[in-house]
Structures are given as structure tokens and as C-alpha cells.
C-alpha positions as a printed Julia matrix, in Angstrom:
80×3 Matrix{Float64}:
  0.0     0.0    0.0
  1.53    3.46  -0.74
  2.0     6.33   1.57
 -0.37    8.89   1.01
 -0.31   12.24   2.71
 -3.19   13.76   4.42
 -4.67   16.9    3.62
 -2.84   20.05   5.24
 -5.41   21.68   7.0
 -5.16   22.41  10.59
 -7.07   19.0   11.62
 -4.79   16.73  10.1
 -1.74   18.73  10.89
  1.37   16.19  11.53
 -0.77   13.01  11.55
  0.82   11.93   8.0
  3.98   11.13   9.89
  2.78    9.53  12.64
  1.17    7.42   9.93
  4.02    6.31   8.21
  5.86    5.93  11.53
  3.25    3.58  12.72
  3.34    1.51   9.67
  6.68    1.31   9.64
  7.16    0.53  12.74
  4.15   -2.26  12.96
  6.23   -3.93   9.79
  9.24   -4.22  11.52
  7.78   -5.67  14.42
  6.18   -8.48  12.21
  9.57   -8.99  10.59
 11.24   -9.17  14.03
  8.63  -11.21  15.58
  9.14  -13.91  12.29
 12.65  -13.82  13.0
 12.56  -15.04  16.3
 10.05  -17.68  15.5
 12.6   -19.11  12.99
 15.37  -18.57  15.18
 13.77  -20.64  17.67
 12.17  -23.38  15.35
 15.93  -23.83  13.99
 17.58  -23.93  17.48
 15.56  -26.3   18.87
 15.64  -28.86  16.13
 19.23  -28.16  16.04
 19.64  -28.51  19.93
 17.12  -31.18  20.87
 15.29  -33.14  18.02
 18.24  -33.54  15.27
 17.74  -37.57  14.43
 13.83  -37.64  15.53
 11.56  -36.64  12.69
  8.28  -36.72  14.4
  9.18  -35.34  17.75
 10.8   -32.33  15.76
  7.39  -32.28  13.71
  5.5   -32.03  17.02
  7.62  -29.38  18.56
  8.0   -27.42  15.6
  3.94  -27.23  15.41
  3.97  -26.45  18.89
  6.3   -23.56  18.02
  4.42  -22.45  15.89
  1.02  -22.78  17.97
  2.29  -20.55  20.7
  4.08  -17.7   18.61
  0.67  -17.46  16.62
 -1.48  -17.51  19.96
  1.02  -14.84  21.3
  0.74  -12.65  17.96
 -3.41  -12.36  18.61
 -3.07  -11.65  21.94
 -0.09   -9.44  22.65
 -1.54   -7.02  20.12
 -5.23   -7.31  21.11
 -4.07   -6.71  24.86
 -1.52   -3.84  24.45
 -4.02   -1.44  21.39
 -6.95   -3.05  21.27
């Protein structure tokens, strides 16, 4: 989606900023928060579960289970 500045009348007067900020901001979280999932879904198999397919498949869903369950609440919690 591209940026698109707000009208400049005194209403809307330094909210295009913040808007991009935000956005910005709330992409690099998502990148960051991928990251780590990956980082952690590596480092365990790596660690723990390197010869054991399905116990690696199990944890690795479990991964995944809790950073998704974390993304909708986290957000919810903090802005919603």
C-alpha cells in the first residue's frame, strides 16, 4: 500500500507522519517477531530433536502454535 499524505489543513496537521511511523514501525515488528520464531524453530531442532523426525514435527507445530497464539493476543491486549 503506498504512503499517502493527508490533507494540510489544521485537523490533520502532523498526523501523515505519525502514519508512516506507525506503519513502519508495525512492519518491523512483524519482521522481528518472524525472525525469532525461525530462530527458535531452527535452534531447537538443532539442539534437541536432530535424528527424531516426528518429535521435531511435534515441537515445531507447537512452536508455531504458541508464537501465533502470542501474535493475537499481545496485540489485542496492548491497542486493542
Amino acid at each position: 500500500m503506498p504512503f499517502r499524505r493527508a490533507p494540510h489543513d489544521a485537523s490533520n496537521l502532523g498526523r501523515a507522519a505519525d502514519t508512516y511511523d506507525e506503519t513502519v514501525g508495525s512492519r518491523a515488528a512483524v519482521a522481528l517477531y518472524a525472525l525469532t520464531l525461525v530462530a527458535v524453530v531452527v535452534s531447537v531442532d538443532v539442539l534437541f530433536f536432530r535424528h527424531h523426525f516426528l518429535e521435531r514435527l511435534i515441537a515445531n507445530v507447537g512452536i508455531v502454535l504458541v508464537f501465533a497464539a502470542l501474535g493475537l493476543k499481545v496485540p489485542a491486549r496492548n491497542w486493542g
